[in-house]
N, C-alpha and C positions, 0 to 999 in steps of 0.2 A: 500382507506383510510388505512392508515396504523394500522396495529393490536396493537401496545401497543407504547405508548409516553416514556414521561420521566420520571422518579418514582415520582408518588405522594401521598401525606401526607392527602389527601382532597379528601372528595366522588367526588368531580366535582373540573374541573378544567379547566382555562381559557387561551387563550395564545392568547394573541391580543396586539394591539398599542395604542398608546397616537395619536388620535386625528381622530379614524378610525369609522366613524357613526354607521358601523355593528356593533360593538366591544360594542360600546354603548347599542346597543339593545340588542344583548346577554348579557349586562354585568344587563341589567336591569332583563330579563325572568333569567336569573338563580339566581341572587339576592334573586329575590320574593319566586322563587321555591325554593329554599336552605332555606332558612328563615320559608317560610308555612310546609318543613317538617323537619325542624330539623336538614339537615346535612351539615356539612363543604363547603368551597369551598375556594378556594385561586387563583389567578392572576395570569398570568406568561407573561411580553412586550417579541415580540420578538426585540424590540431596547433593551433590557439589553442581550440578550444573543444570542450571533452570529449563535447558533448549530440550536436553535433555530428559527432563522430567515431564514436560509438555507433552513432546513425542511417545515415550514408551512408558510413561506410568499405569497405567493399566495394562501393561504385556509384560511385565519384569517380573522374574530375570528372560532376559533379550541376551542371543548368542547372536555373532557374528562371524563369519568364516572369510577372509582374506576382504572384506571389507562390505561383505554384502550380507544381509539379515539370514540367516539360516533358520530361528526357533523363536519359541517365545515359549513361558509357563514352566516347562519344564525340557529338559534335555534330554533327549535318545542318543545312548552312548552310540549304537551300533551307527545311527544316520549318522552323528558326531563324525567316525570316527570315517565312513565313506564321503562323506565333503572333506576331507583330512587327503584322501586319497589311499588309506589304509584297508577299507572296505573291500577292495580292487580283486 
């Protein structure tokens, strides 16, 4: 995994497709987790951005936790939620 993505604005962040089932289920667990504790999260397709799809098209959906790669395939709520600090 790579140590740090692309600058983000958002404690989690998401970088998947339109139409891709995984992407859906991550996009569900972190949804839920972002929401039960409070912090940001924002989107990123790699169909809107080419550098983007270079990089993680074969690992999406791709999570990102305060700006560095956390996951890839699929999401573990519980790790999710201890790179959150909620773990603790």
């Amino acid at each position: 995994m790579a140590a740090t993505g692309p600058e983000h604005r958002a404690r989690i962040t998401l970088v998947g497709k339109p139409g891709c089932h995984l992407c859906d289920d991550a996009r569900a667990v972190v949804s839920r987790v972002a929401e039960e504790l409070g912090v940001t999260w924002e989107e990123w397709s790699i169909s809107d951005d080419p550098a983007l799809a270079e990089e993680y098209w074969e690992q999406i959906p791709v999570t990102f936790v305060d700006g560095r790669q956390h996951d890839y395939w699929r999401v573990d709520e519980a790790r999710l939620r201890a790179a959150l600090g909620a773990g603790r």
